[in-house]
N, C-alpha and C positions, 0 to 999 in steps of 0.2 A: 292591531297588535302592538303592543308597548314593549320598546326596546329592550326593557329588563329584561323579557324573556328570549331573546337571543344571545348563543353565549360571542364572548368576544374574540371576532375574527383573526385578529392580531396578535393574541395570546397562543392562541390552539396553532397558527401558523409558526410562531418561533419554537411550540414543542414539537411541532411535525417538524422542522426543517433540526432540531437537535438530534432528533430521532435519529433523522436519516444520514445526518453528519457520523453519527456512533457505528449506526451499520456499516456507514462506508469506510472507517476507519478500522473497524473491525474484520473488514470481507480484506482490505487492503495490509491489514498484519497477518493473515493466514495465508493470502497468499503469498507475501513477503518468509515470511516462517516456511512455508511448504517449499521453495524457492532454497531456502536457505537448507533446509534440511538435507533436499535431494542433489545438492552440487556435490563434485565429486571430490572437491575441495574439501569436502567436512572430512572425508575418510582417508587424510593423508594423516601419515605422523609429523612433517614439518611444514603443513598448509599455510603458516605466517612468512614463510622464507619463501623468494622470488623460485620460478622454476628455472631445472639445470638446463632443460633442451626443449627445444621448438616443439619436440611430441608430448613433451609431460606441460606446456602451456597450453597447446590445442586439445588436449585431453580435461584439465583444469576450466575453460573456456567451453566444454562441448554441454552443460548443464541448460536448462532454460534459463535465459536474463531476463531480466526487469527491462523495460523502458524507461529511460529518463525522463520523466515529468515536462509537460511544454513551460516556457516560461511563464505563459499568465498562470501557470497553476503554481510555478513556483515563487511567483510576485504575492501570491495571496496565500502561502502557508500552507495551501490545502495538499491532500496526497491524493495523488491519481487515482482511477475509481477503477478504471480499465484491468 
């Protein structure tokens, strides 16, 4: 069997691995987005100004958070997939 009829491994590898870069970047703004949408933070009128009292911060804070990215993820640009 003559090489030309295989396609090239190297190629179809950089579009798989674009692919799966897109999806993860993708899964990783929807949850960010979904994340952002449900803090309770979005439904104050002064959300950009610090809170007045210890219950209106652990109320602001009681939302799901993100994880902070480990550092090799953030040495390499990439966004958590997690």
């Amino acid at each position: 069997m003559s090489q030309h009829n295989q396609p090239p491994s190297g190629a179809l590898h950089r579009l798989a691995r674009r692919v799966a870069d897109i999806v993860a970047e993708c899964h990783y703004a929807q949850r960010r987005m979904a994340a952002l949408h449900l803090s309770p933070d979005s439904y104050l009128m002064a959300s950009n100004g610090a809170p007045d009292t210890y219950a209106e911060f652990l109320f602001r804070t009681s939302g799901p958070l993100l994880h902070e990215p480990t550092a090799r993820l953030r040495s390499t640009g990439r966004h958590p997939v997690s």
